[in-house]
C-alpha positions in Angstrom: 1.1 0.4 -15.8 1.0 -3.3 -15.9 4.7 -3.0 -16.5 5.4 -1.4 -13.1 3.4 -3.7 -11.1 5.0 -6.2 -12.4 8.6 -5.1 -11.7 7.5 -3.6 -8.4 6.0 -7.7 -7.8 9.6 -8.8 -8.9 11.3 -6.7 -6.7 9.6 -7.3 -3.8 9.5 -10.7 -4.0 12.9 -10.8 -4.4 13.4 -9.5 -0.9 13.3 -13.2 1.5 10.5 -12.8 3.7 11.2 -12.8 7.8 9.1 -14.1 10.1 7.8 -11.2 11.3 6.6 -9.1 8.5 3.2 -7.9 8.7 0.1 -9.3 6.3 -2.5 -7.7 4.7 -4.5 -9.7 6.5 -2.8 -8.1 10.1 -2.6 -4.2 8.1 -6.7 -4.9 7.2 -7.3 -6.2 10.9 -5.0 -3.0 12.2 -7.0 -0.1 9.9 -10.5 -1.8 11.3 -9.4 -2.0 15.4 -11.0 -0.3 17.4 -7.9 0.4 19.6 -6.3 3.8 18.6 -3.1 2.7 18.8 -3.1 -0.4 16.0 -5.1 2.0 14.1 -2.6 5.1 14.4 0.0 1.8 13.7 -1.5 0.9 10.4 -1.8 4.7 9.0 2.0 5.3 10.1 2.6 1.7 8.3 0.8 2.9 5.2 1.9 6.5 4.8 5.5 5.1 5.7 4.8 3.2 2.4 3.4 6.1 0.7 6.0 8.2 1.2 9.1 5.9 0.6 7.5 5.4 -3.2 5.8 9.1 -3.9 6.9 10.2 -7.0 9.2 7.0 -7.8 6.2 4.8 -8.5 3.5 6.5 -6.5 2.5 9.8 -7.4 -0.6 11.2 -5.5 0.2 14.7 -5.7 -0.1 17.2 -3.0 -3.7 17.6 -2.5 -4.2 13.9 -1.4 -4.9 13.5 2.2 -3.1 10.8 4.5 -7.2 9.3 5.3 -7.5 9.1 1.3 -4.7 6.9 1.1 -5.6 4.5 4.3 -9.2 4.7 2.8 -7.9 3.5 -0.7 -5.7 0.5 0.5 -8.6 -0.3 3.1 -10.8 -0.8 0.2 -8.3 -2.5 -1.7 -7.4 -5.1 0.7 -11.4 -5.9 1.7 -12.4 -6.6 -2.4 -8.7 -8.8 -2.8 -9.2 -11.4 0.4 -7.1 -13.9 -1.3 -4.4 -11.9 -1.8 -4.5 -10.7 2.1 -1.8 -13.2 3.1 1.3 -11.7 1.4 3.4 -8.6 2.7 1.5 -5.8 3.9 4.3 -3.3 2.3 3.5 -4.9 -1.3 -0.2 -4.6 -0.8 0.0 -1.2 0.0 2.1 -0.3 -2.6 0.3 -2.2 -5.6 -2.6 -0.8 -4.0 -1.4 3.2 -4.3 0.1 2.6 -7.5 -2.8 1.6 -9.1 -4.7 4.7 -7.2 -1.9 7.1 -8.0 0.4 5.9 -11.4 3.0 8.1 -12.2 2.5 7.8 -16.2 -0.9 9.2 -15.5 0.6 12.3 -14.3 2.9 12.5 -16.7 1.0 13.3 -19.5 -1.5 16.0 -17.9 
């Protein structure tokens, strides 16, 4: 697995940064309003992630519920603080692959 993260990590790195991309600190800040609306944002943001990477790198599997996965980047991005401050997208996706790795499902 530490082979993927690491390509994912080259990949999107790759990609220049804009100024307006979204930050895990913003996504963390988003999940925890208590607005509805930056908190319907940030689960459309994260399942928009989820979905662009099931079963590429990211392979949950059908039973998984779209509150599992917010609640498994959520927890993620509170216990890595120092990480908060790059892409929100790369955050999520390290986050879900190392919930969900697709060589894990491989072999059951």
């Amino acid at each position: 697995m530490g082979k993927a993260i690491a390509l994912l990590l080259t990949a999107c790195l790759s990609v220049p940064a804009h100024a307006g991309f979204m930050s895990g600190n913003m996504l963390l800040s988003n999940i925890q309003s208590e607005e509805t609306y930056k908190r319907a944002y940030a689960m459309g943001f994260i399942l928009g992630v989820h979905d662009a990477y099931e079963d590429q790198v990211i392979c949950s599997g059908a039973n998984v519920t779209g509150g599992q996965v917010r609640d498994i980047v959520k927890k993620f991005l509170e216990n890595n603080p120092s990480e908060r401050d790059m892409p929100a997208h790369l955050l999520v996706m390290i986050a879900l692959v190392k919930a969900f790795p697709c060589e894990k499902r491989k072999g059951t």
